[in-house]
C-alpha positions as a LaTeX table, in Angstrom:
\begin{tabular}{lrrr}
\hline
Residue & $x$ (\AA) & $y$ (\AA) & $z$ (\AA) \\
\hline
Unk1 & 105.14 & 55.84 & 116.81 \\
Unk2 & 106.38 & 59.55 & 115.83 \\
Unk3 & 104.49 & 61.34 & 113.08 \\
Unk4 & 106.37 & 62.80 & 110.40 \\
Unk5 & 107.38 & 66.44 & 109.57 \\
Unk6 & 105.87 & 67.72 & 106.87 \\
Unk7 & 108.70 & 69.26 & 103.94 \\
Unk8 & 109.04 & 73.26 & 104.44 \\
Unk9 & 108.45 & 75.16 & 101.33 \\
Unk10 & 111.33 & 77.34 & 99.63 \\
Unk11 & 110.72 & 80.74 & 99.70 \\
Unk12 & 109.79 & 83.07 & 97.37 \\
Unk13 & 112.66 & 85.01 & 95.71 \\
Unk14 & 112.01 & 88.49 & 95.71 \\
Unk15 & 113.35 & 88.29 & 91.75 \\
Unk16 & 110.60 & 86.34 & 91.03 \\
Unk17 & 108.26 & 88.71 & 91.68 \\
Unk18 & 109.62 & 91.36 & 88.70 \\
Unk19 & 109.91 & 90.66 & 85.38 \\
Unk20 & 112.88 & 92.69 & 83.17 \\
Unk21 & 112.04 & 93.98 & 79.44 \\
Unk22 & 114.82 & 94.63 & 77.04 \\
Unk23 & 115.18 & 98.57 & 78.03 \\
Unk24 & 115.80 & 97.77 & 81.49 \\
Unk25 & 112.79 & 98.35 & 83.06 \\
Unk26 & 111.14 & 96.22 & 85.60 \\
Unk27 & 107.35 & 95.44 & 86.10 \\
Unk28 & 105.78 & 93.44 & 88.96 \\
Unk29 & 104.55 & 90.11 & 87.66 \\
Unk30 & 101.85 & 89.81 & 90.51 \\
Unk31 & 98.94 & 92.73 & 91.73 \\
Unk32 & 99.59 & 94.97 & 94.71 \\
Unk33 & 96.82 & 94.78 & 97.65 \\
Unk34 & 94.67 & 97.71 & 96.90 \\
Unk35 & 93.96 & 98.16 & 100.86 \\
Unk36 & 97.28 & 98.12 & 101.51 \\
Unk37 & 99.12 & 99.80 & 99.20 \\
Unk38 & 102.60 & 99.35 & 96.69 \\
Unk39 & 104.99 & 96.80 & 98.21 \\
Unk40 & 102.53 & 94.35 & 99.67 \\
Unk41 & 102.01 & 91.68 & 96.90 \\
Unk42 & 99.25 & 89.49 & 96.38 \\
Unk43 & 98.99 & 85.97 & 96.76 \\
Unk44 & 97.77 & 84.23 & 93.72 \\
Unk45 & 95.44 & 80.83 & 94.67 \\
Unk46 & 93.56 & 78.54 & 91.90 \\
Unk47 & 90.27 & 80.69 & 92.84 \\
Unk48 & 91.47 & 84.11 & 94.53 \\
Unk49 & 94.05 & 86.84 & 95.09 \\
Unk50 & 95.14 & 87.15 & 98.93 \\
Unk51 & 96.60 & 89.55 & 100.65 \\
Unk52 & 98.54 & 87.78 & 103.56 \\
Unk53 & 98.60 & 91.30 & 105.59 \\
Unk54 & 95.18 & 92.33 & 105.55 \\
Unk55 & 93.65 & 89.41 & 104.56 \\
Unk56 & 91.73 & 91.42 & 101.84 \\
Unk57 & 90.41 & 88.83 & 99.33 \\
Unk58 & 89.18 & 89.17 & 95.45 \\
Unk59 & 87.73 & 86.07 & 93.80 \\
Unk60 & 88.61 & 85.20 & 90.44 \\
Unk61 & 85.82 & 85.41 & 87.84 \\
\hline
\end{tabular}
């Protein structure tokens, strides 16, 4: 008997990640990986942020 595939996941939009104010400016909506610098984004998990470069990890209080 074959098993079945599992369903792939969207991806991200890279809009999704900004957020635009009523000037015209844009702010990231999630936290930057402090080992890695501006431009690698977070993941955000029930209990943690994760960076998925690095693998640096900060536990949510």
């Amino acid at each position: 008997m074959a098993a079945k595939k599992a369903a792939k996941k969207a991806a991200q939009k890279r809009s999704d990640l900004y957020t635009v104010d009523n000037q015209g400016k844009a702010t990231t909506t999630r936290k930057f990986c402090p080992q890695c610098g501006p431009g690698v984004f977070m993941g955000e998990h029930k209990d943690r942020f994760a960076c998925g470069k690095c693998g640096y990890t900060e536990f949510k209080q």
